[in-house]
C-alpha positions in Angstrom: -34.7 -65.2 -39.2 -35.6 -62.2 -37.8 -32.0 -60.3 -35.8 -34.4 -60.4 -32.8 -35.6 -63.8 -33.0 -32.1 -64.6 -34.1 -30.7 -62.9 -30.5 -33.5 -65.0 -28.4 -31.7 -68.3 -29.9 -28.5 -67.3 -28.9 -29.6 -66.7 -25.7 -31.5 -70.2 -25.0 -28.6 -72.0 -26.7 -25.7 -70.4 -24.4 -28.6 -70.8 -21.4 -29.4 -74.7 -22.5 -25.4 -75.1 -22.6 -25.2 -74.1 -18.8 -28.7 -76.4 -18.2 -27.3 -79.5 -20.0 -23.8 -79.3 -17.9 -25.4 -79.2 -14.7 -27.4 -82.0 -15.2 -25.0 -84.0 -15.4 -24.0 -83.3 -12.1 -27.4 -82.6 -10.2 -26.2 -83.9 -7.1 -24.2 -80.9 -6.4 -26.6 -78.4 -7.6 -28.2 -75.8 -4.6 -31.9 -75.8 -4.3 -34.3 -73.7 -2.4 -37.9 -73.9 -1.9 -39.5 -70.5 -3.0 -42.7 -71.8 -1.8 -44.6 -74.8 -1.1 -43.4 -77.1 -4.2 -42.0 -74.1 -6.0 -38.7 -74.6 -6.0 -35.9 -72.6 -7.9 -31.7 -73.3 -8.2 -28.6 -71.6 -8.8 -29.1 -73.0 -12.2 -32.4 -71.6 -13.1 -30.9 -68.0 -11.9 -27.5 -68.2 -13.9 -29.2 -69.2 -16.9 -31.7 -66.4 -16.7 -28.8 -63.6 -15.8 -26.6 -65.4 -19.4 -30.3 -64.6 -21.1 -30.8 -61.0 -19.6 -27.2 -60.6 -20.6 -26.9 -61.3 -24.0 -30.3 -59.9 -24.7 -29.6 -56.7 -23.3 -25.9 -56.3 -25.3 -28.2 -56.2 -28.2 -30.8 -54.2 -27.2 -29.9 -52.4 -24.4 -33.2 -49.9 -24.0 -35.3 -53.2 -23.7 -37.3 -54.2 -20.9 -37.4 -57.7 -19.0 -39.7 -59.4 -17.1 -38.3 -62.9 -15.8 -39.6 -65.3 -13.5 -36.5 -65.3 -11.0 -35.8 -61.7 -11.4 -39.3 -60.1 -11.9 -39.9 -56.8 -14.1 -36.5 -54.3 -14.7 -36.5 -51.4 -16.9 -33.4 -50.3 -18.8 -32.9 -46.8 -19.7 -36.7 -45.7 -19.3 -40.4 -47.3 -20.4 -39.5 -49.0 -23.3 -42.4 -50.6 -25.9 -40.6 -53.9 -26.1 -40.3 -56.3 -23.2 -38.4 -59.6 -22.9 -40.4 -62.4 -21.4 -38.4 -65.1 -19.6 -38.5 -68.4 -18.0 -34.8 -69.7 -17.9 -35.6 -72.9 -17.0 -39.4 -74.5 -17.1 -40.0 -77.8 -15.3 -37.3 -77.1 -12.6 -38.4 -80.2 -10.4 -38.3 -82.5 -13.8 -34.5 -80.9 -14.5 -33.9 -81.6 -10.6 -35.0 -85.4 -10.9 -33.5 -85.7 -14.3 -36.6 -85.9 -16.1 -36.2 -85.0 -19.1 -38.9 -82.6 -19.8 -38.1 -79.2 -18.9 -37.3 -75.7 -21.2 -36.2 -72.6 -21.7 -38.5 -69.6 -22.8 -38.0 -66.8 -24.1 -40.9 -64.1 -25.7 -40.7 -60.3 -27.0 -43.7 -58.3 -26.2 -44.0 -55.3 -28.7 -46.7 -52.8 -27.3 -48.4 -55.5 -25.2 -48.2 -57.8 -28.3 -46.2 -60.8 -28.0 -43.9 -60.9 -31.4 -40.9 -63.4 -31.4 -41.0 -66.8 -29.3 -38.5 -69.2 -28.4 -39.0 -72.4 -26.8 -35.8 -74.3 -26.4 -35.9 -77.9 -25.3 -31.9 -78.9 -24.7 -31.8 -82.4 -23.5 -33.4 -82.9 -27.3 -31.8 -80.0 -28.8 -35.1 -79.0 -30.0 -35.4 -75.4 -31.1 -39.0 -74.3 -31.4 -39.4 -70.4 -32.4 -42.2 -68.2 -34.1 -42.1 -64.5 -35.5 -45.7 -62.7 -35.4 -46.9 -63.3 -39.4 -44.0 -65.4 -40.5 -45.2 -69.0 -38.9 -43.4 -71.3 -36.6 -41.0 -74.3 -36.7 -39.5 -76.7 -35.0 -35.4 -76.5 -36.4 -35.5 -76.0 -39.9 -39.2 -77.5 -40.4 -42.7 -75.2 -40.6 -45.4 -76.6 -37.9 -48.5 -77.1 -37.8 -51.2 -78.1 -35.3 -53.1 -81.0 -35.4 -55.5 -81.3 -37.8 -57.9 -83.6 -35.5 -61.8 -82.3 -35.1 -62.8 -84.5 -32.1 -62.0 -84.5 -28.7 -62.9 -88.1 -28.2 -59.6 -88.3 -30.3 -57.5 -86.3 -29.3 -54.4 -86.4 -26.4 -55.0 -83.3 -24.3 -51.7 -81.9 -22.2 -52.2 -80.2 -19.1 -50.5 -79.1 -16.2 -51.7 -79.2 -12.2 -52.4 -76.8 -10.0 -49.1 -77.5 -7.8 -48.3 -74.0 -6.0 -51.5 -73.4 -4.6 -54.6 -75.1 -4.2 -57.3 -72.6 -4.3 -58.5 -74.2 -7.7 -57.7 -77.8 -7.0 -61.2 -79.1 -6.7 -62.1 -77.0 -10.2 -59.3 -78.4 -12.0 -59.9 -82.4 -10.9 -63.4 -81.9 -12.4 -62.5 -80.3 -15.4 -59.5 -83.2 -15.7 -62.5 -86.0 -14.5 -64.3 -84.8 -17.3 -61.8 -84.6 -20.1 -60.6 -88.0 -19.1 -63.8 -89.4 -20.4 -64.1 -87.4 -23.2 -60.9 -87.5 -25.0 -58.1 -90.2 -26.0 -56.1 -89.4 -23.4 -54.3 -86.6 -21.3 -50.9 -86.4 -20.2 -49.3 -84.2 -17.9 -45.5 -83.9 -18.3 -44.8 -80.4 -16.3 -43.2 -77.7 -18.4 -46.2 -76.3 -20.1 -43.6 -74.1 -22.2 -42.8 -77.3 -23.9 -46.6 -78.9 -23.7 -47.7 -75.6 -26.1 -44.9 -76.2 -28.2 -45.7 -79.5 -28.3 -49.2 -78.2 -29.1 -47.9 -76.5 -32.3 -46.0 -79.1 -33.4 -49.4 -81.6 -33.4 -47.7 -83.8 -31.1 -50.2 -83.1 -28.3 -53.4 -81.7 -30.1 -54.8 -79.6 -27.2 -53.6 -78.0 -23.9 -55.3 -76.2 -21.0 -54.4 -74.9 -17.5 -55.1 -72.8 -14.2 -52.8 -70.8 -12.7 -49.8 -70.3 -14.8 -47.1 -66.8 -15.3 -47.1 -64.9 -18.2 -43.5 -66.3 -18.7 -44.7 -70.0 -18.7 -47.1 -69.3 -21.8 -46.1 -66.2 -23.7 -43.4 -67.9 -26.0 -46.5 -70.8 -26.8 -48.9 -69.1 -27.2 -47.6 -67.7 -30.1 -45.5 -70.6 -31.6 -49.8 -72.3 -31.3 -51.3 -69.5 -33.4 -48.3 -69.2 -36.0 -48.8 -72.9 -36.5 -52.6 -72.4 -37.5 -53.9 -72.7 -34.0 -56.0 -70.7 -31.1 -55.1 -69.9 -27.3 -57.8 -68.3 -25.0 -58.7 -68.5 -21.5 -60.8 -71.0 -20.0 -64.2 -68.6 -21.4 -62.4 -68.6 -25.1 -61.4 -65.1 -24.3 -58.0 -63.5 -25.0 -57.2 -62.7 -21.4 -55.0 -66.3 -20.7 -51.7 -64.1 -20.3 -53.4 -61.5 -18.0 -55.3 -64.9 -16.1 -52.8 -67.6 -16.4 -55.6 -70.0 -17.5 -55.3 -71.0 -21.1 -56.3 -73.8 -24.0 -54.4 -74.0 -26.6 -55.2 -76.1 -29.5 -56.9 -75.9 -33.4 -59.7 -74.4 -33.3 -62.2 -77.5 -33.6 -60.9 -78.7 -30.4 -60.3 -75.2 -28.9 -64.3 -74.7 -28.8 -65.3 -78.3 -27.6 -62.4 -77.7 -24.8 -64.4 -74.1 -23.6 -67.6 -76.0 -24.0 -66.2 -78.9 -21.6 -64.7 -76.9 -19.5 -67.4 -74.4 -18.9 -69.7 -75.9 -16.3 -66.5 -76.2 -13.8 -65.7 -72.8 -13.7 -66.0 -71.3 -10.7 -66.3 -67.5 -9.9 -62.4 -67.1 -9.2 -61.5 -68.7 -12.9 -64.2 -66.2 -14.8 -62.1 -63.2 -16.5 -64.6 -60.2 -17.3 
């Protein structure tokens, strides 16, 4: 494993150790609404501070960006940046649903390199390293080899936080509905992109998302034989937050579906 890929585990481990005693006692756990159903808890930012922390023992020049405590630089610019969501699916974790994760990427030069998705009510460790494949634990993934939309299970995610796209997205979902097997939406869509690479969904889109949501799975898709774009096919989904994720057979038919419900707002240039 690479040492840096090896550091992100540690870090999701120790984080999912924190995540996994506090659910068992979610009544007592603070909450606040960040914004109309955003909500974040002092779990979500004491599991991100243990990841900053032991990221930053080993690699103290590093740069983060995290969803609770945004973008930090340590000791000047640096050309590696840590990408972190310390806790994805914070409402499933705070109804003890158990579908949430912890996500952790390193962007070299603006190129996402090492991935970590850790799932710990499962203890499913899902990681990636640029040229050396993905895996779930000890075992190489692969995407779904399935060539047809009509039968495939599609994952995606709503447009919760805002609603600006809201009537774009039900007719893109209206449409996939009746084109595919079946779509699921189960709210971390860190762990719907693993899921992705492991061929347990076969393809993924949605509007709206953080580069911390999708940077770790993104890459854990293309290491296991996949694509990711934007909703055009493009490679602009971590700049846009509107991605598809999925082999490529399916990755096209899901741009061609999509396509006529893009509105101005969801083009990238």
């Amino acid at each position: 494993m690479h040492p840096m890929l090896n550091t992100a585990v540690k870090a999701a481990r120790s984080a999912g150790s924190l995540i996994n005693r506090a659910a068992r006692n979610l009544d007592i756990v603070a909450v606040r609404e960040k914004a109309a159903n955003d909500f974040v808890t002092e779990v979500d930012k004491e599991a991100e501070q243990i990841i900053i922390r032991t990221l930053l023992e080993a690699y103290p020049k590093h740069s983060i960006l995290a969803e609770e405590s945004g973008e930090t630089q340590s000791g000047g610019k640096s050309e590696y940046q840590w990408i972190i969501d310390p806790l994805d699916g914070t409402t499933n974790f705070l109804h003890g649903f158990p579908q949430y994760a912890i996500s952790i990427a390193l962007s070299h030069k603006g190129v996402v390199t090492q991935a970590v998705v850790y799932d710990p009510c499962n203890n499913d460790l899902f990681t990636a390293t640029r040229g050396a494949g993905a895996y779930l634990n000890d075992t190489r993934l692969r995407v779904s080899k399935r060539a047809q939309l009509k039968s495939a299970l599609v994952g995606t995610g709503f447009p919760f936080k805002e609603h600006k796209h809201l009537d774009a997205y039900l007719a893109m979902l209206r449409d996939i509905m009746q084109h595919s097997a079946g779509v699921r939406r189960a709210g971390s869509a860190a762990l719907d992109l693993a899921y992705v690479a492991a061929g347990r969904l076969d393809t993924f889109w949605e509007i709206g998302l953080a580069p911390w949501d999708i940077a770790a799975g993104s890459l854990l898709i293309t290491e296991a034989g996949g694509v990711v774009g934007d909703l055009q096919g493009n490679d602009k989904y971590l700049s846009s937050g509107n991605i598809i994720g999925g082999n490529l057979a399916l990755f096209s038919q899901m741009v061609k579906q999509l396509s006529p419900h893009l509105t101005p707002a969801l083009k990238t240039s």
